[in-house]
TORMI-322571 format. One line per 2 residues: their letters; for each residue x, y, z of N, C-alpha, C. Coordinates in steps of 0.05 Angstrom, whole numbers, plus 5000, padded with zeros to 4 digits. Example, Ala and Ser with C-alpha at 12.3 -4.5 7.8 and 13.67 -1.06 7.14 Angstrom:
// TORMI-322571
as = 5264/4886/5156/5246/4910/5156/5264/4934/5156 ~ 5257/4955/5142/5273/4979/5143/5258/5001/5157 .
This chain:
// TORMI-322571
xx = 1511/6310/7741/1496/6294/7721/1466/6294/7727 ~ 1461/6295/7746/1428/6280/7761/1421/6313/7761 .
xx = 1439/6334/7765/1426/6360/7767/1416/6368/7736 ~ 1419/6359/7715/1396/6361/7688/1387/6346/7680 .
xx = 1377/6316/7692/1360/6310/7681/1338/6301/7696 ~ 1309/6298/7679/1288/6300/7694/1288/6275/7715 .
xx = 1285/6274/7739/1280/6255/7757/1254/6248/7774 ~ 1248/6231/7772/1210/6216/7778/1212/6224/7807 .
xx = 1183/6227/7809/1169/6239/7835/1180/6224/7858 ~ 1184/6238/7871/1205/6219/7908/1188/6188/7907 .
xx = 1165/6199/7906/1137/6182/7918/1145/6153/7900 ~ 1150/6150/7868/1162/6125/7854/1183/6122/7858 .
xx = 1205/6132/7874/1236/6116/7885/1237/6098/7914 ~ 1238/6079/7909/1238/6058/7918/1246/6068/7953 .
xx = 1237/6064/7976/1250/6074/8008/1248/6043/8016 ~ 1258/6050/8041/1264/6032/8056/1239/6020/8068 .
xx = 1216/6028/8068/1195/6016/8071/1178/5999/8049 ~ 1185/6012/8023/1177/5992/8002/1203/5961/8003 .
xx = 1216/5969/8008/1238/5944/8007/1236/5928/8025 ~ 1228/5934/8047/1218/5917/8071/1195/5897/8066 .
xx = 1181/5915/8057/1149/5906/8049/1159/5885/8021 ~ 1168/5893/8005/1173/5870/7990/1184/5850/7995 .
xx = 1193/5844/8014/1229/5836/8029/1203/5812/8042 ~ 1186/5819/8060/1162/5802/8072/1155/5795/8051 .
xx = 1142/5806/8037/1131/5786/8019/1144/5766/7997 ~ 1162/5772/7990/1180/5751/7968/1189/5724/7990 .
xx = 1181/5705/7960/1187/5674/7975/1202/5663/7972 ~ 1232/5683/7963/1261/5678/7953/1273/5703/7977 .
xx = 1257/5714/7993/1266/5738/8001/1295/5759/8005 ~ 1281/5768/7967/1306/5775/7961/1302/5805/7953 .
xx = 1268/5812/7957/1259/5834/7960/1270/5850/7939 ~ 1271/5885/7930/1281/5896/7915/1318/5901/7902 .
xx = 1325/5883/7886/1349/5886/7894/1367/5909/7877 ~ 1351/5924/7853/1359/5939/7838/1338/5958/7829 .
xx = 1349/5986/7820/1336/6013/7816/1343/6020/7783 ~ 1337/6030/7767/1353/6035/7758/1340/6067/7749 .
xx = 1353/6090/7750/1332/6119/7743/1325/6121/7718 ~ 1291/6125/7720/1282/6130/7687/1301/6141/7668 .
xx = 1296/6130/7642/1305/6152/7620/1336/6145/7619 ~ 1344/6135/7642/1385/6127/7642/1391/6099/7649 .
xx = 1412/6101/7643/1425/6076/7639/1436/6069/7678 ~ 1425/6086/7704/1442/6099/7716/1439/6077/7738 .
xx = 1452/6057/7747/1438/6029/7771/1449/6033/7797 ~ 1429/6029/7811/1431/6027/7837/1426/6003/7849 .
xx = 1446/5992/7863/1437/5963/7859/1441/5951/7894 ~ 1432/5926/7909/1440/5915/7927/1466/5902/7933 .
xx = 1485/5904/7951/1517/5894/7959/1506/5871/7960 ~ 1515/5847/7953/1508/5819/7955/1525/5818/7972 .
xx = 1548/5824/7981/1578/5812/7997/1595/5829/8000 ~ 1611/5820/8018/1626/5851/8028/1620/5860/8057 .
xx = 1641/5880/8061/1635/5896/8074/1613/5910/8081 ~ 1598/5927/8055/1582/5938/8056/1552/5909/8047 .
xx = 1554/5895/8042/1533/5877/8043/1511/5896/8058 ~ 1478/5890/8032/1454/5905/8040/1450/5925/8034 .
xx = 1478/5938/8035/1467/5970/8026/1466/5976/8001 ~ 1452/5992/7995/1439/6002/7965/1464/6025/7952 .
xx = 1473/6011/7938/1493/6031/7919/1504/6035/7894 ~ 1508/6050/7877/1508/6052/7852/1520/6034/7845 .
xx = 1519/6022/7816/1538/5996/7810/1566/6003/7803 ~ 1574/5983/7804/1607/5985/7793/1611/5990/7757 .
xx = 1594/5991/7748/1584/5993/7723/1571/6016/7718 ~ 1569/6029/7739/1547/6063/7730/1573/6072/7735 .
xx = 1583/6071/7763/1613/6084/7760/1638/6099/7743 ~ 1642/6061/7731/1662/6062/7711/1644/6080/7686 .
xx = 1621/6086/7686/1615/6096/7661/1602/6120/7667 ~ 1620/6129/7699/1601/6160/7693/1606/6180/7683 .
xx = 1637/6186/7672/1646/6206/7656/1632/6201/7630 ~ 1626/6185/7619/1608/6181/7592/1578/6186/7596 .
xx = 1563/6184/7624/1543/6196/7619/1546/6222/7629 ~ 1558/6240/7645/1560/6263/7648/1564/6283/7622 .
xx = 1583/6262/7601/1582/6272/7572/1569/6277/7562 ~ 1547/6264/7557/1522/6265/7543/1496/6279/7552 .
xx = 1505/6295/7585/1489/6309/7585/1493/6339/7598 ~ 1516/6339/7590/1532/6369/7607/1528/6389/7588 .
xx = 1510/6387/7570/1508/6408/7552/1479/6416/7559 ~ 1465/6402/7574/1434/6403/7579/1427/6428/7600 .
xx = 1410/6441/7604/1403/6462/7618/1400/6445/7641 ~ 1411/6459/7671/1405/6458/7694/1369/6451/7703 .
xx = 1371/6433/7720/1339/6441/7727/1339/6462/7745 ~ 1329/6470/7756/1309/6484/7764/1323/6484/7803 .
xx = 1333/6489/7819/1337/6492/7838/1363/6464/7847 ~ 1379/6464/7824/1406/6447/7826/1428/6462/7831 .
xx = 1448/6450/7840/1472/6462/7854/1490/6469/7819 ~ 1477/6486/7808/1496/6490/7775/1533/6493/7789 .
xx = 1545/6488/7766/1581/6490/7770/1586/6475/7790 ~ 1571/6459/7807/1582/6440/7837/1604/6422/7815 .
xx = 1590/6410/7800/1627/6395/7787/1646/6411/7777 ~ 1649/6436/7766/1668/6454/7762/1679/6463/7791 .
xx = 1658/6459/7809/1679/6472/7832/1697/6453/7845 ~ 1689/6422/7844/1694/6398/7854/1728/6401/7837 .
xx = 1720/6394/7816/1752/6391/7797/1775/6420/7802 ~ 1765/6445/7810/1782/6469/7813/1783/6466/7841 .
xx = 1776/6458/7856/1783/6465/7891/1800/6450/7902 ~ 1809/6455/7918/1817/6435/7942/1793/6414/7959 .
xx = 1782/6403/7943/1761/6386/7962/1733/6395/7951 ~ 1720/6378/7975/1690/6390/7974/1687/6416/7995 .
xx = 1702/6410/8019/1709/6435/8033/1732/6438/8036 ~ 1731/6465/8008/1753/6474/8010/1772/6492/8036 .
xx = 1790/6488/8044/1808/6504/8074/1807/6529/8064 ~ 1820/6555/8085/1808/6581/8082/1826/6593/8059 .
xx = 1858/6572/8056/1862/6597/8043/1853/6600/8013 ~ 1837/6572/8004/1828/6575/7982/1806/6599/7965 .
xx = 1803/6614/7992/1787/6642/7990/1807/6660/7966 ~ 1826/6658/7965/1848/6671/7951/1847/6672/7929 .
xx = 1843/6644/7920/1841/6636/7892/1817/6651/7876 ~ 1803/6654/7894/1775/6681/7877/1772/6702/7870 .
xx = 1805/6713/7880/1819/6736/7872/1836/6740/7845 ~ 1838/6715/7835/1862/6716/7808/1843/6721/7791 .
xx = 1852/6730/7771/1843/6750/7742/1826/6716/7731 ~ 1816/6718/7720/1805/6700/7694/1818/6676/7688 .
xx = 1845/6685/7676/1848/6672/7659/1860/6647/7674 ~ 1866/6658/7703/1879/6634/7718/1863/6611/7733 .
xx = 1832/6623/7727/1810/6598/7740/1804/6590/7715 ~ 1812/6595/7694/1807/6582/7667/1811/6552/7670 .
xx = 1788/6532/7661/1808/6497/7651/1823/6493/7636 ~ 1839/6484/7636/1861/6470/7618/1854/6440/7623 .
xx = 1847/6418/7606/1849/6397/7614/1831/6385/7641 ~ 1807/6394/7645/1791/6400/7671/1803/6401/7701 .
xx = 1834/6421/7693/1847/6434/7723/1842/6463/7710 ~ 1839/6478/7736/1843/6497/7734/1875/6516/7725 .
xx = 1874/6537/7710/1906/6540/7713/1913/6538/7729 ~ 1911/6557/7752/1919/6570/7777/1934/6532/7786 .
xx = 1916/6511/7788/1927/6481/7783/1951/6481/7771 ~ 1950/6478/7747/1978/6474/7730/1997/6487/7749 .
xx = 1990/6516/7752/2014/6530/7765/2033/6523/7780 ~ 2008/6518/7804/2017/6501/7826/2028/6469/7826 .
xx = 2022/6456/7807/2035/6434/7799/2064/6433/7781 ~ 2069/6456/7775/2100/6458/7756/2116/6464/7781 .
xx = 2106/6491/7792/2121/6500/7818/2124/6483/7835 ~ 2107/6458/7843/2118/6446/7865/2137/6424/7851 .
xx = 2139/6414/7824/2154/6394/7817/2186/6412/7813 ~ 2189/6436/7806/2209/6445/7804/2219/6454/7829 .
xx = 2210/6466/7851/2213/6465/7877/2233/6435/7889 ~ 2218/6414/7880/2223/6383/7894/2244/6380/7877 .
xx = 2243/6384/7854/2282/6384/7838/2305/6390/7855 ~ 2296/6414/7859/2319/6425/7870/2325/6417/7903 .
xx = 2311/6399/7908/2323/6393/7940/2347/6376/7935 ~ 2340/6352/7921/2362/6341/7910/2386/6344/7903 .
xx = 2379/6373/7880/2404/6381/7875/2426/6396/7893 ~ 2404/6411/7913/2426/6424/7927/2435/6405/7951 .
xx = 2415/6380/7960/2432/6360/7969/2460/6347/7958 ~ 2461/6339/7939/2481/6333/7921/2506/6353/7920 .
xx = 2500/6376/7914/2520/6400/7914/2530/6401/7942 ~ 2518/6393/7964/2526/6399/7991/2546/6375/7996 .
xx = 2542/6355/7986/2558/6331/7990/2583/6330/7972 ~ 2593/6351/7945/2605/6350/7936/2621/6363/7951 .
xx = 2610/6388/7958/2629/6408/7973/2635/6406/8004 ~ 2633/6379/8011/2641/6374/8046/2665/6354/8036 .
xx = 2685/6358/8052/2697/6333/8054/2685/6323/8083 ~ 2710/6295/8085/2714/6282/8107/2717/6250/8094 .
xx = 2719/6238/8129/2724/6207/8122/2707/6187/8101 ~ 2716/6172/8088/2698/6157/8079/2670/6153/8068 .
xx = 2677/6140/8103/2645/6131/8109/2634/6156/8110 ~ 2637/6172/8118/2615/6199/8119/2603/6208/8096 .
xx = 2628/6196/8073/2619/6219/8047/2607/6205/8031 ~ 2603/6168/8042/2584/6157/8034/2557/6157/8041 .
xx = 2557/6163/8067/2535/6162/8075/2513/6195/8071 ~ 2531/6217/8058/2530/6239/8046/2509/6226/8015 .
xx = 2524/6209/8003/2519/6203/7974/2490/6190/7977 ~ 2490/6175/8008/2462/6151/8010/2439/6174/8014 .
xx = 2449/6195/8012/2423/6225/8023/2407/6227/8004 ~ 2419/6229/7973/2416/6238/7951/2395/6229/7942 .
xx = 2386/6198/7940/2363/6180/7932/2339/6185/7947 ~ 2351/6189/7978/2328/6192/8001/2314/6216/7997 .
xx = 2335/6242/7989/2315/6257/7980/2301/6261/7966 ~ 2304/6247/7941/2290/6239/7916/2263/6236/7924 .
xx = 2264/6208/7944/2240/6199/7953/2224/6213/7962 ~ 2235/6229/7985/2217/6247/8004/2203/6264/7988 .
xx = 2219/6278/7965/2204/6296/7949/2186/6289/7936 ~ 2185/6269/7921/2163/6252/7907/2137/6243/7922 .
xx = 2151/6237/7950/2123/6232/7970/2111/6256/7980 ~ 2121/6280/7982/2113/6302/7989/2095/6314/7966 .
xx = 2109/6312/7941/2090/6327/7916/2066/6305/7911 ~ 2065/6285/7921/2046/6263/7920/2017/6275/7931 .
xx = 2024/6281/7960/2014/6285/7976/1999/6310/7970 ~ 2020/6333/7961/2012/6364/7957/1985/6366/7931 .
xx = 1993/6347/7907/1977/6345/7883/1950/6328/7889 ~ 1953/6304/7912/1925/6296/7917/1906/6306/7940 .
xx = 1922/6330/7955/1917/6337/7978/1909/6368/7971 ~ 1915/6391/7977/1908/6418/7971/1911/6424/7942 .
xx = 1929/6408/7922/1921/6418/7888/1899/6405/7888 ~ 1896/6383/7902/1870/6369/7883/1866/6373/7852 .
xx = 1885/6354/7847/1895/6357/7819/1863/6321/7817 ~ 1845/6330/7796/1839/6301/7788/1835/6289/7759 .
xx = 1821/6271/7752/1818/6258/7726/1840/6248/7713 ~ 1845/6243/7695/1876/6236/7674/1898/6245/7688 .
xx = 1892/6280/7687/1921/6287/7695/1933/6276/7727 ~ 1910/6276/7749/1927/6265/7770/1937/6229/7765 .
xx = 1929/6217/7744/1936/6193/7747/1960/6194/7732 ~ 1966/6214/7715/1993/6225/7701/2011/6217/7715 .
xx = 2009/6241/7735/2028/6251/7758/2032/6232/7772 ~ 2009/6215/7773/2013/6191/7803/2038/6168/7789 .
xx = 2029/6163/7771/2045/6140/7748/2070/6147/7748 ~ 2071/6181/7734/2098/6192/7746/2124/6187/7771 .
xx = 2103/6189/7789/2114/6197/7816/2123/6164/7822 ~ 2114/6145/7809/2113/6121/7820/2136/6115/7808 .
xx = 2146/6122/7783/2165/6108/7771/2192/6121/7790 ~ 2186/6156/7793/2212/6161/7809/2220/6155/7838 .
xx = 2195/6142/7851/2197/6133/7869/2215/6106/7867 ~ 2205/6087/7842/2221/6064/7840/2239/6069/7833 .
xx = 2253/6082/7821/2280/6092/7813/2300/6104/7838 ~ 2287/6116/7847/2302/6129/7875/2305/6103/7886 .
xx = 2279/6084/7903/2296/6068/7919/2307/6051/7908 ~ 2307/6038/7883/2329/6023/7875/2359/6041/7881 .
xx = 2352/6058/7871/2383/6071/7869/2395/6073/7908 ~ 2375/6079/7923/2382/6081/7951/2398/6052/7956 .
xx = 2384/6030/7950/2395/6011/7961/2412/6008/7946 ~ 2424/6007/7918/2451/6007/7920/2467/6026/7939 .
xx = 2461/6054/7929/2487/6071/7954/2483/6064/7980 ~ 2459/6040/7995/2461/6031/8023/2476/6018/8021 .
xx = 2490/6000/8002/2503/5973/8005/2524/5985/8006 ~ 2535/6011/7995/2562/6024/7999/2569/6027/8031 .
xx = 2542/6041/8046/2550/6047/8059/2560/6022/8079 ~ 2535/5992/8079/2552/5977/8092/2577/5965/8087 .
xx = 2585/5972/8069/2614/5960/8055/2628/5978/8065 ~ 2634/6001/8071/2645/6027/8086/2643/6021/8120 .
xx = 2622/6019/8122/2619/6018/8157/2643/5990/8164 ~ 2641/5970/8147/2653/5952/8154/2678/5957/8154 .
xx = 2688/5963/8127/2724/5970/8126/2728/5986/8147 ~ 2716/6017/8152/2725/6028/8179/2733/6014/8199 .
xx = 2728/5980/8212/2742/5967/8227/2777/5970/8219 ~ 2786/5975/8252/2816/5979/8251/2829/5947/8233 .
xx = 2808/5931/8229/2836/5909/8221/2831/5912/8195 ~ 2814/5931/8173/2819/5930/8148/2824/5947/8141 .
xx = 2843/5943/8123/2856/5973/8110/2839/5984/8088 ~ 2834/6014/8086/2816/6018/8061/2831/6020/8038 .
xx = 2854/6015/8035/2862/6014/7998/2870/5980/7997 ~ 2870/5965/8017/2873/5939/8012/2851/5920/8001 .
xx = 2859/5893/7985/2857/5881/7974/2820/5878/7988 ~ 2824/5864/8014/2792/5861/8024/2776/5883/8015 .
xx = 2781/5902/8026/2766/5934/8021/2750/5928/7997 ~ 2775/5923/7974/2764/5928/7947/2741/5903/7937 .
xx = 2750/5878/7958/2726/5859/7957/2702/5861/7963 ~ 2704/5876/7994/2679/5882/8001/2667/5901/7989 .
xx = 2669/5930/7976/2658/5943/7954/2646/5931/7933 ~ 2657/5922/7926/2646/5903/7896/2633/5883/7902 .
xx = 2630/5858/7931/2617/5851/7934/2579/5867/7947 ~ 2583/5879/7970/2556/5891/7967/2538/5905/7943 .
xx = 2561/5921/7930/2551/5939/7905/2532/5912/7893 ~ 2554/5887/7881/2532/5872/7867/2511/5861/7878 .
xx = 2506/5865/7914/2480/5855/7926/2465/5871/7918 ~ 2477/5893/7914/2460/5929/7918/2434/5923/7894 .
xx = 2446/5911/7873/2430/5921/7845/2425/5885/7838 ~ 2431/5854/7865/2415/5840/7860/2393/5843/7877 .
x = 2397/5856/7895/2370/5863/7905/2345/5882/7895 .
């Protein structure tokens, strides 16, 4: 944004020696407490409180509104010795420093550094593939638990896998889309919203199949029989802790 439009001589932006100097002289000494750059709407303002208290930083209000001024001026010619495409490369990379193997990505044809939605394809790609990837852990967990026997408790504690993997996968594609996709804007808050609901879905669902399993671990004691009357109490009672919890 700041790389097209015109910006006033160093010499009129306010340093740390003009702020001092004002700072002495004010009889509220409250010295310079806001900037705001010619020609924009764009503020730089003093931390009243906080953490960062004192330090000079854009407002919470230039922030929230800087996709609207980047709008209004991303059609403007570059000045003159600015970093041009630094936000096209920001939204397509992995980072600001991108890791080596992102050298790779400079190799695909066109159409796959193309935007869609300000991701790169080569993005999308990698974002279908890793959600269809994380499907299938599940599933073939599931299939593995169908096709084992054994006691019980085991093939309960087989079933309590199923949710867990859910989870792991969800935290892993979490990780993968805000970490090396560097997926951002709308679409990563998509995905995040996404990932949040199957996250809550999985552990609800975990802690019911946990409550199986303690209702299992318990009947395995030699004094309860598992097709007897208790058995079938204690099942039905944890299950309904499972899903009041």
């Amino acid at each position: 944004m700041l790389d097209r439009i015109p910006l006033p001589p160093v010499d009129a932006i306010p340093d740390a020696t003009v702020i001092k100097a004002e700072e002495s002289e004010s009889a509220t000494d409250t010295g310079v407490s806001r900037w705001i750059i010619p020609g924009t709407e764009i503020t730089i303002a003093r931390v009243e409180e906080g953490p960062r208290q004192g330090e000079y930083l854009f407002t919470p209000a230039t922030v929230a509104r800087s996709k609207e001024f980047y709008q209004r001026v991303r059609k403007l010619p570059y000045r003159a010795g600015a970093t041009e495409g630094f936000y096209e490369f920001i939204t397509s990379s992995p980072g600001l420093f991108p890791p080596r193997w992102f050298e790779w990505t400079k190799a695909l044809p066109n159409w796959a550094q193309a935007e869609l939605m300000r991701q790169a394809v080569w993005q999308w790609i990698g974002l279908v593939l890793s959600v269809l990837l994380a499907a299938l852990v599940p599933l073939w967990v599931d299939r593995w638990r169908r096709h084992t026997d054994g006691p019980v408790l085991g093939r309960t504690w087989k079933r309590f896998l199923v949710p867990v993997s859910v989870m792991l996968v969800a935290l892993g594609v979490r990780a993968f889309v805000e970490g090396p996709l560097n997926l951002t804007g709308n679409v990563l808050q998509i995905v995040r919203a996404g990932l949040e609901v199957v996250l809550f879905v999985a552990g609800s669902w975990a802690v019911v199949s946990f409550s199986g399993v303690i209702a299992e671990t318990i009947i395995s004691s030699p004094r309860i029989s598992e097709k007897g009357l208790d058995a079938s109490l204690l099942r039905l009672g944890f299950r309904v802790l499972g899903l009041v919890i």
